[in-house]
Structures are given as structure tokens and as C-alpha cells.
N, CA and C of each residue as an Amber inpcrd file, in Angstrom:
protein
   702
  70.2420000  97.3920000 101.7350000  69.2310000  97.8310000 100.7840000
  69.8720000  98.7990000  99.7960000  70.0960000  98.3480000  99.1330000
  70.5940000  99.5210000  97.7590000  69.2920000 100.4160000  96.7310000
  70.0660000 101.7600000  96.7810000  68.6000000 101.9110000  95.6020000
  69.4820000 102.3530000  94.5690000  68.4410000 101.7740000  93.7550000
  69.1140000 101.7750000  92.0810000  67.9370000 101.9870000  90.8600000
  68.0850000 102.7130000  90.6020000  69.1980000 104.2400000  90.3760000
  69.4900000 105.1890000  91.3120000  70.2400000 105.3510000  91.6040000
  70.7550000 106.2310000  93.2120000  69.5100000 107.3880000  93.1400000
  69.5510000 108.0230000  94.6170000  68.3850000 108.9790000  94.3390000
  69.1930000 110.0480000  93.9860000  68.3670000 111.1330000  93.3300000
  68.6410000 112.4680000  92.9090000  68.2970000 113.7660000  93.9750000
  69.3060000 114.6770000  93.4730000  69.0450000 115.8510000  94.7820000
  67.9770000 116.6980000  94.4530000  68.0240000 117.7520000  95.3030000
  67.3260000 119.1010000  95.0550000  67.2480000 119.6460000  96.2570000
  66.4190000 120.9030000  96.3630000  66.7110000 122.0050000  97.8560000
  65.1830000 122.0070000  98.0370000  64.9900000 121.9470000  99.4230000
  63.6140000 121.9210000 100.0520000  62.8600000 123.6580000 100.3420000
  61.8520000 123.3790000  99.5620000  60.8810000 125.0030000  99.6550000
  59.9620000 124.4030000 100.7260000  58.9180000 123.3910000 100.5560000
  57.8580000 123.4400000 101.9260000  56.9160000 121.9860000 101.5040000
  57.0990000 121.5490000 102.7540000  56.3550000 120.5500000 103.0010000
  54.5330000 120.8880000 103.2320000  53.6400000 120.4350000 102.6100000
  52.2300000 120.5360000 102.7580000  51.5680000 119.9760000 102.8120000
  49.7680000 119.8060000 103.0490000  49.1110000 118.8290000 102.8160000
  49.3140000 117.4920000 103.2720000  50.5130000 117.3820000 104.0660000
  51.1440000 116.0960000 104.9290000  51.6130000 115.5980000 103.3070000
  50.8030000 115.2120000 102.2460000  51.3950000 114.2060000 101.2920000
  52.7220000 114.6840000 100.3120000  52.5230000 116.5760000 100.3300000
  53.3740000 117.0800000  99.1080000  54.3150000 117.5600000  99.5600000
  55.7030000 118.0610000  98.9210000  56.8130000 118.6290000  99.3880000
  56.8770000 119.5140000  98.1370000  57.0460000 120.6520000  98.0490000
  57.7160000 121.2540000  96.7660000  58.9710000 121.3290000  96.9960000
  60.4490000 121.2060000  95.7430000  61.3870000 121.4550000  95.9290000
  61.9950000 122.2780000  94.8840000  62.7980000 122.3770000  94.6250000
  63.9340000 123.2680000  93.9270000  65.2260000 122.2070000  92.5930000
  65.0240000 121.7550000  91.6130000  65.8580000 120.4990000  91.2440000
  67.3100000 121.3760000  91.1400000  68.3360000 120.6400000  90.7880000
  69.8230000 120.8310000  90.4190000  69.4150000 122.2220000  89.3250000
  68.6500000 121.6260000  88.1260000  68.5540000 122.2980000  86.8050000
  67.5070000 123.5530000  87.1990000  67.4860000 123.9310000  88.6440000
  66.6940000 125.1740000  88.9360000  65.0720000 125.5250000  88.8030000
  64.3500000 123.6520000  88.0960000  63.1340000 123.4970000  87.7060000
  62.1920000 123.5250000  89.1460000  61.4330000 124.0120000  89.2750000
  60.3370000 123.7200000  90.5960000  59.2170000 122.6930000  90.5210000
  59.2450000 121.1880000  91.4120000  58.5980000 120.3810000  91.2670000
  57.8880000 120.2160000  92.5190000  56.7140000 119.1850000  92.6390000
  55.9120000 118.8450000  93.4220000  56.2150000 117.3970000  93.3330000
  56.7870000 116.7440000  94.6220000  57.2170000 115.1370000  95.0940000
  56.1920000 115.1160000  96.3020000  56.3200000 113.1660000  96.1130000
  55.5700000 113.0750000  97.4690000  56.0530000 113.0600000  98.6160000
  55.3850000 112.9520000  99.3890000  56.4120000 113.1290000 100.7100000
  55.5830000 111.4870000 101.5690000  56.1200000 110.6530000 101.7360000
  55.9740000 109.5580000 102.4890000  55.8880000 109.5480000 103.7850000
  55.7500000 110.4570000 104.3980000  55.7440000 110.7950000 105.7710000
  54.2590000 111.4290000 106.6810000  53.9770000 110.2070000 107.2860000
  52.2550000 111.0490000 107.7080000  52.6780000 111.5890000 109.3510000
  53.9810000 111.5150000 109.6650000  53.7660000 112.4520000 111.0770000
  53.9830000 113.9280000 110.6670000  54.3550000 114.6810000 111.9930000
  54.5220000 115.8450000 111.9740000  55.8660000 116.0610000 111.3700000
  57.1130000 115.0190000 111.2100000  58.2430000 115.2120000 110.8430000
  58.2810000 116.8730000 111.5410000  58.5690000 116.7600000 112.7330000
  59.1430000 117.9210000 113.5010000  60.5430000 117.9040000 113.8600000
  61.3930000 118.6660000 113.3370000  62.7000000 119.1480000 113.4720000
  63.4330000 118.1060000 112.1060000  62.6290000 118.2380000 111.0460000
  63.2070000 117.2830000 109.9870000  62.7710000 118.0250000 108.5450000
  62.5890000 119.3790000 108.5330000  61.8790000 120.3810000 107.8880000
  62.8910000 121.2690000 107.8560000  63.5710000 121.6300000 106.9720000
  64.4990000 123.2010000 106.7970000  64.5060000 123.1840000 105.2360000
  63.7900000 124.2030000 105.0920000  63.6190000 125.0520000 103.9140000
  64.8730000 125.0950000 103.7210000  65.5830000 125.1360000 102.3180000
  66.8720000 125.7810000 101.5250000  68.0540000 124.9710000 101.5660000
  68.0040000 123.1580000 102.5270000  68.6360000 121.8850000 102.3700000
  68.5600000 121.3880000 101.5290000  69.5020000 120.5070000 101.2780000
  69.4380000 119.2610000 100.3060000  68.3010000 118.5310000 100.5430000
  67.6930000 117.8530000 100.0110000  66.9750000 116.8630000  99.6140000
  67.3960000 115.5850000  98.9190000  67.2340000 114.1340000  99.0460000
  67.0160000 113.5190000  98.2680000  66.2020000 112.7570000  97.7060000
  65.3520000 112.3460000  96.2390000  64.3030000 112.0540000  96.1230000
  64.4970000 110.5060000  95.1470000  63.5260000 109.5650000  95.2170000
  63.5300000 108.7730000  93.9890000  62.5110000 108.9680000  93.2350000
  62.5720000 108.3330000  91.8060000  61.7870000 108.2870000  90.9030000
  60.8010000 107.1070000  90.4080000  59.7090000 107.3440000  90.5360000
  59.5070000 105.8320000  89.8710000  58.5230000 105.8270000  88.3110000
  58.5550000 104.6550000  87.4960000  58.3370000 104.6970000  86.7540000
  56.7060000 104.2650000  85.8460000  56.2500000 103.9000000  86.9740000
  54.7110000 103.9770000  86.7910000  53.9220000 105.5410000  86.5750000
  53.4310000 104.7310000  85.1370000  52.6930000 105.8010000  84.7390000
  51.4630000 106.4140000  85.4150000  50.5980000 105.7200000  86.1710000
  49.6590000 105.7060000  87.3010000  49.6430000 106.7110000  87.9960000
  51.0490000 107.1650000  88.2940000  51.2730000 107.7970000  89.5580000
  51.1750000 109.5500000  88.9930000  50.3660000 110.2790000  89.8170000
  50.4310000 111.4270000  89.5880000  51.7620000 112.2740000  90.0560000
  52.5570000 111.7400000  91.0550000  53.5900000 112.4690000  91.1080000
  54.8740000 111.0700000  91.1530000  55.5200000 111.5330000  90.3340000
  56.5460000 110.1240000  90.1150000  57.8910000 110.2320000  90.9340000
  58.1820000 111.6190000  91.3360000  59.4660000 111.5220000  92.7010000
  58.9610000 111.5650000  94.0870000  59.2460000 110.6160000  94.8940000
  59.0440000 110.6930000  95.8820000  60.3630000 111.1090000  96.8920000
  60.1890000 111.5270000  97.8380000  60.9970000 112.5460000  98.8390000
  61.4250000 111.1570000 100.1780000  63.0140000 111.2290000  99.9770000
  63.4340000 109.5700000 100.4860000  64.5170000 110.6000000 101.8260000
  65.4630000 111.3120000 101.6110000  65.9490000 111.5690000 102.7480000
  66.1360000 113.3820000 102.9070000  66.6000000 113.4660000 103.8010000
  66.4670000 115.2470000 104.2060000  68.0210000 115.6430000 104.8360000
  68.5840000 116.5410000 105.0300000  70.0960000 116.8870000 105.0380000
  69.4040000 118.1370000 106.3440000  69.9980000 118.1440000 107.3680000
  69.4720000 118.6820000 108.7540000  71.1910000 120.0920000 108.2210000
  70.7400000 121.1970000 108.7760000  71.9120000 122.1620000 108.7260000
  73.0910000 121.6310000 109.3990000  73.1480000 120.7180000 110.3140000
  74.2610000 120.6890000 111.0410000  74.9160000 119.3580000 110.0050000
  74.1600000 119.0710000 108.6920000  74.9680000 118.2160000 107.4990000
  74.3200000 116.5490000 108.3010000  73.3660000 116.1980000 109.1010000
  72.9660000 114.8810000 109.6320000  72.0500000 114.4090000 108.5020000
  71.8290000 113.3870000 108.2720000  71.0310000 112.7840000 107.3840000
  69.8480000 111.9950000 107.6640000  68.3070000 112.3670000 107.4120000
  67.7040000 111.5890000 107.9010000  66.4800000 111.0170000 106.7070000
  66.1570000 109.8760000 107.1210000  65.2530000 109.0950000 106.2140000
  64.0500000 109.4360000 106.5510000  63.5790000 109.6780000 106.0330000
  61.8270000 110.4750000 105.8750000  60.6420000 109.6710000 105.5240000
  61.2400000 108.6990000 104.5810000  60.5750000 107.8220000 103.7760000
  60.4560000 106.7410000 105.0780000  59.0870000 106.2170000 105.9710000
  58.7420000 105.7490000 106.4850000  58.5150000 103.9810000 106.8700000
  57.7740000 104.4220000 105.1790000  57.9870000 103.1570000 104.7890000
  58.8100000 101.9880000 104.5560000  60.2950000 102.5190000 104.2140000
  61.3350000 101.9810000 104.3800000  61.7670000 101.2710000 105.6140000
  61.3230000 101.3450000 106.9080000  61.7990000 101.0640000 108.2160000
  61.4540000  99.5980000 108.6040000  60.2950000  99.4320000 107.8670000
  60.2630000  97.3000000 107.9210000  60.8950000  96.8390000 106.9040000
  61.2040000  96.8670000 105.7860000  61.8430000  96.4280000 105.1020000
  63.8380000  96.3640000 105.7750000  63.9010000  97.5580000 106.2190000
  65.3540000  97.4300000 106.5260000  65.3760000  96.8470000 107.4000000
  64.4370000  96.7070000 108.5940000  64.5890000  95.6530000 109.9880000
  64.3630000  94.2040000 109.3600000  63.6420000  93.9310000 108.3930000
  63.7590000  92.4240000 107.6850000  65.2700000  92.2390000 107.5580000
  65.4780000  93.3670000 106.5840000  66.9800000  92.4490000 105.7750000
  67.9740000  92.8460000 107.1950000  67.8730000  93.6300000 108.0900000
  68.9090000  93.4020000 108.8380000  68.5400000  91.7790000 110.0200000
  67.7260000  91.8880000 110.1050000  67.3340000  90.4260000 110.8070000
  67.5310000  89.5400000 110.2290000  67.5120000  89.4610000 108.4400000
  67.7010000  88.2600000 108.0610000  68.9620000  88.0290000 107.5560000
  70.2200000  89.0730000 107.9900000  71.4540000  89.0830000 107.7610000
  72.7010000  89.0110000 108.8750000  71.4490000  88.5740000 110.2150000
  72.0880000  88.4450000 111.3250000  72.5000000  89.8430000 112.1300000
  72.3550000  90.5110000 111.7980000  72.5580000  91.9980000 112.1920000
  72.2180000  92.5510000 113.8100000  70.5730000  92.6560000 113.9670000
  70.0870000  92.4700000 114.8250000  69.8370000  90.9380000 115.9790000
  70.7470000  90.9930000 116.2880000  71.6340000  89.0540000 117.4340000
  69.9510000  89.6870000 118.6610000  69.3250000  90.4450000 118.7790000
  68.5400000  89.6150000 119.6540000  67.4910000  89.1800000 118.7560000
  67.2600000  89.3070000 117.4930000  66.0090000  88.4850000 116.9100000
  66.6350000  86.9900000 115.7340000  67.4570000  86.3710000 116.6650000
  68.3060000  85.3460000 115.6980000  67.1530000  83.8590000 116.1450000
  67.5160000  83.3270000 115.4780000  67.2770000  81.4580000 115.6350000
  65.5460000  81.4930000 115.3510000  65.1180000  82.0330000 114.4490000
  64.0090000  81.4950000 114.2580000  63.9260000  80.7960000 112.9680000
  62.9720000  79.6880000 112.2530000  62.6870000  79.3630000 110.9370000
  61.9090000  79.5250000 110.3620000  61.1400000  80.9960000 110.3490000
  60.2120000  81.3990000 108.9580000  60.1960000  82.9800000 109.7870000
  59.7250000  84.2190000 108.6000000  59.4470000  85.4100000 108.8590000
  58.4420000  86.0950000 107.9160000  56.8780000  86.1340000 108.7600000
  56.3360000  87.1960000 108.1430000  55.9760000  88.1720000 108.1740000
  55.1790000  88.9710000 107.0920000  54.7970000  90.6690000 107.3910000
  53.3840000  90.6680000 107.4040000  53.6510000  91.6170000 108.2220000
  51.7260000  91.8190000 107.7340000  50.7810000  91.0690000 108.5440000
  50.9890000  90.5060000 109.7360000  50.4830000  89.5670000 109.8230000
  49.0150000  89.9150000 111.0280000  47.9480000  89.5470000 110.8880000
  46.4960000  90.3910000 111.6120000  47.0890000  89.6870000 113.1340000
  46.5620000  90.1520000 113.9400000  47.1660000  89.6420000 115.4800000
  46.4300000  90.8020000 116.2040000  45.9640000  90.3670000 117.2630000
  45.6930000  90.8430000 118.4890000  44.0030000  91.4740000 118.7450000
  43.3570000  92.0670000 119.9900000  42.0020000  91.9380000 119.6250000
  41.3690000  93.2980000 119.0700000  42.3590000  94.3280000 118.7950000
  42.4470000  95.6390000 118.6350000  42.6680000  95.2510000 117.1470000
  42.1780000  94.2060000 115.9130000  42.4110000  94.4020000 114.8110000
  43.4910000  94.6060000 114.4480000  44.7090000  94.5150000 114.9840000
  46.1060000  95.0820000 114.0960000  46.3210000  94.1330000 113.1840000
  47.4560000  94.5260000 112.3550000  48.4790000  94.0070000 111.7980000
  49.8490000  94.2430000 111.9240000  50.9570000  92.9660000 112.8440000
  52.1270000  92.8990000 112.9880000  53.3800000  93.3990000 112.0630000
  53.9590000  94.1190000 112.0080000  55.2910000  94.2370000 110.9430000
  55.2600000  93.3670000 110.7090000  56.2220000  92.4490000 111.6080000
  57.0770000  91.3200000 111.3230000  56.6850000  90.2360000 112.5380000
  56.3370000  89.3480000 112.0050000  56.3350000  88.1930000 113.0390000
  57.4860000  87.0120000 112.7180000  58.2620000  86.6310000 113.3580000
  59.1840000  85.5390000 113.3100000  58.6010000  84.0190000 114.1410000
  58.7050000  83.3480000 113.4320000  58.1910000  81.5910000 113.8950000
  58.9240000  80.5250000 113.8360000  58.8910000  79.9320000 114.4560000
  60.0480000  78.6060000 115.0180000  59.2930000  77.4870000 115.8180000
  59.0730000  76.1610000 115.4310000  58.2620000  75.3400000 116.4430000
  58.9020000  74.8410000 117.2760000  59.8040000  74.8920000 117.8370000
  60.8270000  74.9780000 119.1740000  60.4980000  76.3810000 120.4950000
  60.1900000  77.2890000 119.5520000  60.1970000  78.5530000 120.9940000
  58.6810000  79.3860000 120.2900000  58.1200000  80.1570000 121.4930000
  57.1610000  81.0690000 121.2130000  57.3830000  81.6660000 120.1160000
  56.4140000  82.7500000 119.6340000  56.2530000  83.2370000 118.2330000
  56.9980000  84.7730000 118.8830000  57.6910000  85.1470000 118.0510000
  57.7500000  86.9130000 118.3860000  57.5760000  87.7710000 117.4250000
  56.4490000  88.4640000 118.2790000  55.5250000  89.8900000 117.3670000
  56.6400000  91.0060000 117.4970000  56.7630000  91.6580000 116.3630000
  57.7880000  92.6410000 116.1120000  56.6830000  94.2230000 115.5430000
  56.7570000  94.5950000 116.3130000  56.1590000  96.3230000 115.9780000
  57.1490000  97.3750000 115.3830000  57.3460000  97.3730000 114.5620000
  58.9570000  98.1970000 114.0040000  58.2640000 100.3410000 114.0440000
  59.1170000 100.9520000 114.8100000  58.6920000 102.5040000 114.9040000
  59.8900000 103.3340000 113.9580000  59.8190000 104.1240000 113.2660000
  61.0130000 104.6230000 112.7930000  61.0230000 106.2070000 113.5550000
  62.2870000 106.3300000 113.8980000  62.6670000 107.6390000 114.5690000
  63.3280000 108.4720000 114.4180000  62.9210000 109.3410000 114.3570000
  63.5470000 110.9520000 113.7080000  63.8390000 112.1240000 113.9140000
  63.2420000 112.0140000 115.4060000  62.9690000 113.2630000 115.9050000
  64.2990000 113.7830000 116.9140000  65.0160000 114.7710000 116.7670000
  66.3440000 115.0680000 117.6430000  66.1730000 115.9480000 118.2200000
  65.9720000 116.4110000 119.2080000  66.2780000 117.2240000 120.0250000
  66.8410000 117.4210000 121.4260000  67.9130000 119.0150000 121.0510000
  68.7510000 118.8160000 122.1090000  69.7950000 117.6860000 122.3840000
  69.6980000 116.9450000 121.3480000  70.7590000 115.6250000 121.0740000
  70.7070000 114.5420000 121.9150000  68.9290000 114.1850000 122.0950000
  67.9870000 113.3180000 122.3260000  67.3840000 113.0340000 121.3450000
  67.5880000 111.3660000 121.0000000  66.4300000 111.0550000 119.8420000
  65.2370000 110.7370000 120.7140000  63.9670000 110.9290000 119.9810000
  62.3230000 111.1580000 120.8980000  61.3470000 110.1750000 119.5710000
  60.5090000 109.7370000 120.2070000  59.3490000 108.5270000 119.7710000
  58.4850000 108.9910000 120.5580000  57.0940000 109.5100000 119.5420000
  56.7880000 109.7470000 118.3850000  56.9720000 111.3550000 118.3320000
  56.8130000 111.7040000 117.1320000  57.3480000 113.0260000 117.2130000
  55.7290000 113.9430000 117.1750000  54.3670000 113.2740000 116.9070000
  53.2610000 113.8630000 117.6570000  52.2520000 112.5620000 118.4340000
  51.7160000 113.4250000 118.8720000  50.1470000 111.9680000 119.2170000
  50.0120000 111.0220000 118.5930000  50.1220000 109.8130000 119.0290000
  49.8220000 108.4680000 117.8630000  48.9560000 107.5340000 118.5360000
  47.7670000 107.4660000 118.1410000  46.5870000 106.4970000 119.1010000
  46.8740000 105.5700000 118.1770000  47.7660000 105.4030000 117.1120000
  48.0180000 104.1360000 116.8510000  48.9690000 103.7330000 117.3850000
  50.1470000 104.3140000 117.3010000  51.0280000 104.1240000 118.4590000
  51.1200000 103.0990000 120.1170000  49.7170000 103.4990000 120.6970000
  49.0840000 103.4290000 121.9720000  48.7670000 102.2850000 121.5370000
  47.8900000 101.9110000 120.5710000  47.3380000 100.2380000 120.3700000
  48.0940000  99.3030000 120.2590000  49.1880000  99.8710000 119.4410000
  50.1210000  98.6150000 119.0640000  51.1200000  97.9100000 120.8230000
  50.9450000  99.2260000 121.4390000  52.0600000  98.6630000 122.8480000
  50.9590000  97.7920000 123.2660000  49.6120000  98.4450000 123.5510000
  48.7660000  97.3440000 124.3250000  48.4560000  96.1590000 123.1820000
  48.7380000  95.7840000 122.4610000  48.6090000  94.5100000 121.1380000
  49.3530000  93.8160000 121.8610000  51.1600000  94.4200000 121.5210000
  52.4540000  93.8210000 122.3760000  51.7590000  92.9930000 123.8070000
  51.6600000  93.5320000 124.4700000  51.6960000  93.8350000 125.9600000
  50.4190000  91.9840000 125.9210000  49.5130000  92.4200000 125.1460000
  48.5490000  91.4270000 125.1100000  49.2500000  89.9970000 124.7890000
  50.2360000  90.3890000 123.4620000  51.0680000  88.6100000 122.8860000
  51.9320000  88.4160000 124.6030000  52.6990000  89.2310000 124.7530000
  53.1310000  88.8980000 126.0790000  52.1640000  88.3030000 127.0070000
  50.9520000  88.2170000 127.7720000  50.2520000  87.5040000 128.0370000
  49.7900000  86.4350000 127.8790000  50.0500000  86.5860000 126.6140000
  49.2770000  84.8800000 125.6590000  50.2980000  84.1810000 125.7760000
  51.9200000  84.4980000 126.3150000  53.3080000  83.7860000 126.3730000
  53.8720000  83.7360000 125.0270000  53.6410000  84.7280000 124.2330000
  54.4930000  84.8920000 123.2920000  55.8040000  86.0060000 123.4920000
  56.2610000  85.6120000 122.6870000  57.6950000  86.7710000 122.9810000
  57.2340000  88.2040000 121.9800000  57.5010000  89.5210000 122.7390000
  56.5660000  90.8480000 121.8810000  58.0370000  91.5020000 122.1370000
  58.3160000  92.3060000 121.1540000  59.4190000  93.4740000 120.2660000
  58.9300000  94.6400000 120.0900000  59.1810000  95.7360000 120.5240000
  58.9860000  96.6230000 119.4150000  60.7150000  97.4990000 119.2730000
  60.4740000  97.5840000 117.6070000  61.8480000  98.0800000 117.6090000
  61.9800000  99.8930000 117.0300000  63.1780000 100.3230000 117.2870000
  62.7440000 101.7520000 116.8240000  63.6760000 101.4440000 115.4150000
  63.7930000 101.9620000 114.7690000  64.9650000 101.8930000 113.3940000
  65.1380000 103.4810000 113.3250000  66.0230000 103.7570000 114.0140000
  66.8240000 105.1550000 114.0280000  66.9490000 105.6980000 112.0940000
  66.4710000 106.5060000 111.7490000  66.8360000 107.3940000 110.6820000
  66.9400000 108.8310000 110.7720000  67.8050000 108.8140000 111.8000000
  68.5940000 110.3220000 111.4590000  70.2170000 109.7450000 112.1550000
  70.9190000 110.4040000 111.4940000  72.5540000 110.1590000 111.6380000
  72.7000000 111.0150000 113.0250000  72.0400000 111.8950000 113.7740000
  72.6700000 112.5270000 114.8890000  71.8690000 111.7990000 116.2520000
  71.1730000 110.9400000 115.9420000  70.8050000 110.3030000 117.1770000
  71.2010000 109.0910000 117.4550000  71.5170000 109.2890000 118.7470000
  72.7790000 108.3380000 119.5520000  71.9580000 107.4540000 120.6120000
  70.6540000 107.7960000 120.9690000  69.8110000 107.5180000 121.9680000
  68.4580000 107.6370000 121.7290000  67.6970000 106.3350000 122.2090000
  65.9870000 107.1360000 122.0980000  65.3990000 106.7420000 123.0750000
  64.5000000 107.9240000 123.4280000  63.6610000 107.9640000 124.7970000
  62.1430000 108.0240000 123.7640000  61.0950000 107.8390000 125.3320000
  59.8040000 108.1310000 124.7390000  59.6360000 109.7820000 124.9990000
  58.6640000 110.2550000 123.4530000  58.8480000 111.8490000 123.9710000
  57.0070000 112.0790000 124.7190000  57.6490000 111.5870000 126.5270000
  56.2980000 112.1590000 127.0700000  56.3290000 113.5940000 126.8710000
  56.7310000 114.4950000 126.5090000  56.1840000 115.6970000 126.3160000
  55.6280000 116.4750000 124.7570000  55.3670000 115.0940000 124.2730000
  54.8480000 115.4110000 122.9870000  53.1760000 114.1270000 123.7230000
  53.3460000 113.0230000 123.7980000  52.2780000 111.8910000 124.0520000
  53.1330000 111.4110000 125.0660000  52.0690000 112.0960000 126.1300000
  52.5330000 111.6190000 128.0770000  51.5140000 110.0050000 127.6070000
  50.7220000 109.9820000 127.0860000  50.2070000 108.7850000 127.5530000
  51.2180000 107.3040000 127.0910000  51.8640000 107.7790000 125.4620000
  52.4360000 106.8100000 124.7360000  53.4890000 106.5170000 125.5950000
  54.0490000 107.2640000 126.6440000  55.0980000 107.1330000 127.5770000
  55.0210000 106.6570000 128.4910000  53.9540000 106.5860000 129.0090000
  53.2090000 105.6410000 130.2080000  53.2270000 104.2490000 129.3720000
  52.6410000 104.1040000 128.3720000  52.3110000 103.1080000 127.9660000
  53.5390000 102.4260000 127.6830000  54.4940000 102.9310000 126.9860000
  55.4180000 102.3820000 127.2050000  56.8120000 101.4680000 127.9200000
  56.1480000 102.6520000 129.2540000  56.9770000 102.1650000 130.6530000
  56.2840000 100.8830000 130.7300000  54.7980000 100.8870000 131.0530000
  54.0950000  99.6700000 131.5490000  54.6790000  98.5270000 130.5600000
  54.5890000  98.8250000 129.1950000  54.6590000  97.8610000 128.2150000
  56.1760000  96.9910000 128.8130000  57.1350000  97.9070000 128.7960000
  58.5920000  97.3040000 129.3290000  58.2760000  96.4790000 130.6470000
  57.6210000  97.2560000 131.6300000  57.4760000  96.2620000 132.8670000
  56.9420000  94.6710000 132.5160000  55.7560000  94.9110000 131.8170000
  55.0350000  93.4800000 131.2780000  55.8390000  93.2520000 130.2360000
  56.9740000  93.1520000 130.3870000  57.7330000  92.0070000 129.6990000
  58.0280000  92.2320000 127.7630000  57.7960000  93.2660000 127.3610000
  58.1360000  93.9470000 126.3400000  59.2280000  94.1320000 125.8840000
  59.7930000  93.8690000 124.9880000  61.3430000  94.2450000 124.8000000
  61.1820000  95.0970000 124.1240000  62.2340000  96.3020000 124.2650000
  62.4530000  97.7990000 123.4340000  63.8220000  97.6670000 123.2990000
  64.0970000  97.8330000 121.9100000  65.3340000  97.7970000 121.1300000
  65.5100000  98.8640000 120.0410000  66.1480000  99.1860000 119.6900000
  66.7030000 100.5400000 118.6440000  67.8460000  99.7710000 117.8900000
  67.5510000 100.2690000 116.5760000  69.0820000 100.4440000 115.9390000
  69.3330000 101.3720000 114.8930000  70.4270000 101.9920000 114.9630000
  70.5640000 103.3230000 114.0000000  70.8640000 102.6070000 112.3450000
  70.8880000 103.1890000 111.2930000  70.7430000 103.3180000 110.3110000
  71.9330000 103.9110000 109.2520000  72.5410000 103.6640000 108.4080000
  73.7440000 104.4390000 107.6900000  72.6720000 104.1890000 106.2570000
  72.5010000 105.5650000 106.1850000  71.2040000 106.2010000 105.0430000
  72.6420000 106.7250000 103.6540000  72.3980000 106.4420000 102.8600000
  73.0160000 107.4060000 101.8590000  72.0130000 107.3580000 100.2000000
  72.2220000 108.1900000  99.6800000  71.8930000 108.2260000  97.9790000
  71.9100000 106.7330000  97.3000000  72.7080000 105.9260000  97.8410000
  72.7880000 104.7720000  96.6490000  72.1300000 103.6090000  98.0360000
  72.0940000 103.7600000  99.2360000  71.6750000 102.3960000  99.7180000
  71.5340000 102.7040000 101.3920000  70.6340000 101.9890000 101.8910000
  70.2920000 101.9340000 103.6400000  70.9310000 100.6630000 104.1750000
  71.6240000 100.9880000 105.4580000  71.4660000  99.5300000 106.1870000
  71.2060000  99.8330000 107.7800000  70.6450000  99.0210000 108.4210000
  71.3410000  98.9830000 110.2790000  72.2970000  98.2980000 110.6610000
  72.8740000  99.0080000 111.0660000  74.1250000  98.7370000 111.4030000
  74.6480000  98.7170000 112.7950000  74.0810000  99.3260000 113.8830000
  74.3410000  99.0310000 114.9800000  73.1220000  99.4730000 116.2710000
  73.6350000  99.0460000 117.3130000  72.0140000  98.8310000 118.3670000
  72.6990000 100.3990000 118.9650000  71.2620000 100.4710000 119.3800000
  71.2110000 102.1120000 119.9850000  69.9640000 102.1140000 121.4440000
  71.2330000 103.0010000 122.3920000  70.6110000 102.5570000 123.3960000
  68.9730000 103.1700000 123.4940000  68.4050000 102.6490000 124.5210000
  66.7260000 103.2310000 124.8040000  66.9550000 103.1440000 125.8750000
  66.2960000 105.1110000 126.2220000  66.3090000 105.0880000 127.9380000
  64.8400000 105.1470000 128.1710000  64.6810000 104.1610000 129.2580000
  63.2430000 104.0060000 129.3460000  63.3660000 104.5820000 131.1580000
């Protein structure tokens, strides 16, 4: 995934309102960007870091930079921008990248599934083998030099394993993947001590036949990719 025009820097004053970030630009100007991020982004917040942001060019938009990655003191890099995390599990799936989601012939997004109303990331289809539902999580959270899922309470979170858990029943093949965006995590666990339940749910989900997969991320200013699998201790 390349972005083009590379993003631009600046130094982080304070995240608010979940939607706004104020920052600090190069030219010393003080702006208000969005911030793409509806969790708690806990331990992904340090006032007086780099920042990097893009721009876009719709006039529509009341704030036109949005807030894409964050620079951790120890110099780690992490992607903030959320949204980004199905799109990069597409193009790495459809570039062979990720070898356990290979040999299928069609891939869509978005797709409504299950009796909890969802909608699938990514579903992959092939009329040779079952369908596989793909739940894509992006992960960010480091601590203690443990990566952790989710970084607060997510009762959406909770639906989507029991969605999974349900296609597994119906004999479909169910995924959920994490897409690592921070450069210092090497590993991801569930964080029962943020959501004991999402951790239960999770264990069960793996027992009933769930696959949990990770892969980390090489984030920079001009472009994202995944690039390699990362273990999950369940």
C-alpha cells in the first residue's frame, strides 16, 4: 500500500473527543486533525512525539489531515489509522503473503453474515471448498513487550467471535486475524485484564474450531505492508 503524497509530520499535544488530535506542524502552526481511532489507543498517546498525518482534498471535510501513524519514545512506529487494517489484509492476501488464506476464486468486503446482524471484513469464495469468514482486528497495544487485543471493552468485539464461532457450525471455515500495527510487538495475546470476557470468548472461539492468526506490519511515511506472521498465545 503506498501513500501518495507521503504523509507529513508534526509533534503530538492531545488526543480528545475520541475524533480530534491537536498537533504542533514542522512550521510551528497549531492544528486540529482527525484522529481515526475509536478505541482507547492506550499506550499509543505521548504528548511531544512525532506524528504522522495525511491530507485529503475534499472540500466537504471539516478537518482535511487526518492522524495515520504515532512514533512511541522508544522510536517504534505504530498505525493508528484503523481503518487501514482490511485493506492491508486484502492486498496482503491477494499478493500471496498471508499462505494460510491462499486458493480461493473471488474476495469480498463487507459482506452481512451471521444472526447477530454483522458484517464480515473479508469473505473469500471458491466452489470447490467452504466459504471463509475473515474478521480482521488491528493491534496496538504493547505492554511490557506483550502485544494485547483489545486495548478496552469491545461488545463488538464479543459478537464478532460468537458470528465466527456460528460460520464454524454452519461448516464454514471462520478467521479472525489481528494485523499488528506497532513495530515493537513480536506477539499477541488476548488482554483478559482489560475484557476477561473477550478472552474467554476467545479461548472457546479457538476450541470450536476458529483460526487466530496475526501478522505484523512495516508502517512508514510513504507506504504499509504485512509482511510476516506473528505468533498468538492463546
Amino acid at each position: 500500500m503506498e501513500f501518495s503524497p507521503s504523509f507529513e509530520t508534526g509533534v503530538l499535544i492531545q488526543r480528545y473527543k475520541r475524533f480530534l488530535t491537536d498537533i504542533t506542524l514542522d512550521n510551528g502552526e497549531q492544528v486540529t486533525i482527525h484522529c481515526p481511532n475509536t478505541g482507547s489507543m492506550k499506550n499509543c498517546l505521548f504528548p511531544g512525539e512525532k506524528v504522522w498525518f495525511s491530507t485529503s482534498d475534499n472540500p466537504k471535510r471539516k478537518y482535511s489531515r487526518t492522524w495515520e501513524l504515532a512514533q512511541t519514545p522508544e522510536g517504534h512506529i505504530v498505525g493508528i489509522n484503523t481503518g487501514r487494517a482490511n485493506a492491508l489484509a486484502e492486498e496482503a492476501i491477494q499478493a500471496g503473503v498471508i499462505t494460510e488464506l491462499q486458493g480461493y476464486d473471488s474476495l469480498r468486503r463487507e459482506v452481512k453474515y451471521g444472526s447477530e446482524n454483522s458484517r464480515i471484513d473479508i469473505l473469500l469464495e471458491d466452489t470447490k471448498k467452504p466459504n471463509c469468514y475473515i474478521e480482521v482486528k488491528s493491534c496496538t497495544l504493547l505492554e511490557e513487550g506483550q502485544g494485547y487485543f483489545p486495548d478496552a471493552v469491545t461488545a463488538r468485539g464479543q459478537k464478532h467471535l460468537r458470528e465466527l464461532m456460528e460460520m464454524v457450525e454452519q461448516g464454514h471455515r471462520a478467521v479472525l486475524l489481528f494485523v499488528v500495527q506497532h513495530s515493537g510487538i513480536n506477539s499477541v495475546q488476548a488482554a483478559a485484564h482489560i475484557d476477561a470476557e473477550y478472552a474467554e470468548l476467545l479461548s472457546k472461539a479457538y476450541r470450536k474450531g476458529v483460526e487466530i492468526i496475526a501478522y505484523c506490519t512495516d508502517s512508514s511515511p510513504s507506504g504499509a505492508s504485512l509482511v510476516k506472521s506473528c505468533p498468538v498465545r492463546l
